[in-house]
N, C-alpha and C positions, 0 to 999 in steps of 0.2 A: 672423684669428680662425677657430676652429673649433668647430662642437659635435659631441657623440658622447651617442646612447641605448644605455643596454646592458638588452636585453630579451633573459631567458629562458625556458623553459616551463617549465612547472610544472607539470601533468598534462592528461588528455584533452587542450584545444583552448586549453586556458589562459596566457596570457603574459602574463607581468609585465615592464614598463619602468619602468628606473629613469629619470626626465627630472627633471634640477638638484637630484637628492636626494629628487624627487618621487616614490610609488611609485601603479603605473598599473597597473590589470591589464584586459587583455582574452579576450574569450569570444567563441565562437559560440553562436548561438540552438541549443536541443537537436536539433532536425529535423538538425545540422549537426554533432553529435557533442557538442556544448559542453554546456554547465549554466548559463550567460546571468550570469556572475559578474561580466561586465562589458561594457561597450560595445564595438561591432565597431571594426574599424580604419576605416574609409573614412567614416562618422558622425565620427572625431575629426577628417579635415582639415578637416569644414567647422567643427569647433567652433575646431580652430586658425587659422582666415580667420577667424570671429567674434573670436576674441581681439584675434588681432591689429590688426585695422583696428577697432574698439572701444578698446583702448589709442593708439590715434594719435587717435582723434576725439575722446578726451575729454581728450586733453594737449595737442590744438589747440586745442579750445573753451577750455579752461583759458588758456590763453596770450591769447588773444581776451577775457578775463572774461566768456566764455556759460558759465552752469552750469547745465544743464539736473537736472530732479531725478531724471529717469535716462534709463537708456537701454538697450532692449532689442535685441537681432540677430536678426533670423530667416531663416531660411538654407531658400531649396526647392532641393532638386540634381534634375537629371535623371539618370537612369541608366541605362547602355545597353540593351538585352537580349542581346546577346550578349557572351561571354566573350573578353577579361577585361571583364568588367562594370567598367564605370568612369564616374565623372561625367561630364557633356559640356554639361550648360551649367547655371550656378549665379542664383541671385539673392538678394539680400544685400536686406533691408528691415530699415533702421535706424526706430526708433521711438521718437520722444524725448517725453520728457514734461516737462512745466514751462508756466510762462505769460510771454508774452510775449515769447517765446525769437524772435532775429532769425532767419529763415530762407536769409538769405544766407551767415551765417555757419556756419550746418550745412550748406548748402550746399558751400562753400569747405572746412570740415574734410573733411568724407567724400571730395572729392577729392582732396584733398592726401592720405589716405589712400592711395585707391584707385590714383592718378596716380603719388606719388611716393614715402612711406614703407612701407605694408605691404609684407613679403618674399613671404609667403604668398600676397597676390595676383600680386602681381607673375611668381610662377611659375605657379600657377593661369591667367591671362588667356594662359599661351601654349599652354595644352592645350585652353581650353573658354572658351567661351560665357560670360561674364557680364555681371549685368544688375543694377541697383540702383534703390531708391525709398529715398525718404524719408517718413517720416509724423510729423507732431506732435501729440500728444494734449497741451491746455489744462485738463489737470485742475482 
């Protein structure tokens, strides 16, 4: 299997990807030539690690019949200071909400994530640092 993005520019700092028919555009902030039309690149890998292990944890819980009534990702990245400025260590805080929700079983998903289906981390964990929590709010 393979996949392919076709991103081109479109003025000043502007690019547009097309990903699965989806269209994406990104910017730099103006300090940086851009007009802020849209999110920087290095902000969407961690939105793509959120996706991805977010889609694995709630089609493991789903398979488990835990339905929690949602579930939030929140992502801190570290970032270098020197160039190429790059993540170097990430941490992933899944927050689930619902009542009663077994905590073993978010336990076991998020690693089955983290351990054996997410791609994203799976490439991620061999450049940097990463760290995870879990929280459950009993709304």
């Amino acid at each position: 299997m393979k996949h392919s993005v076709h991103t081109s520019w479109k003025q000043d700092m502007v690019f547009e990807a097309d990903v699965n028919g989806h269209k994406l555009m990104m910017d730099a902030p103006e300090a940086s030539g851009g007009n802020d039309k849209g999110p920087r690149p290095k902000p969407l890998m961690l939105a793509a690690l959120a996706g991805c292990t977010g889609m694995d944890v709630i089609g493991i819980l789903k398979k488990m019949r835990v339905n929690p009534k949602g579930l939030d990702i929140l992502i801190e990245a570290g970032l270098t200071d020197e160039h190429p400025k790059h993540y170097n260590k990430i941490k992933l805080i899944y927050e689930f909400t619902g009542k009663d929700l077994p905590k073993d079983k978010l336990q076991k998903a998020v690693d089955l994530s983290r351990e054996k289906y997410c791609g994203v981390s799976y490439v991620y964990k061999q450049a940097m640092e990463m760290d995870f929590e879990i929280r459950v709010n009993e709304e």
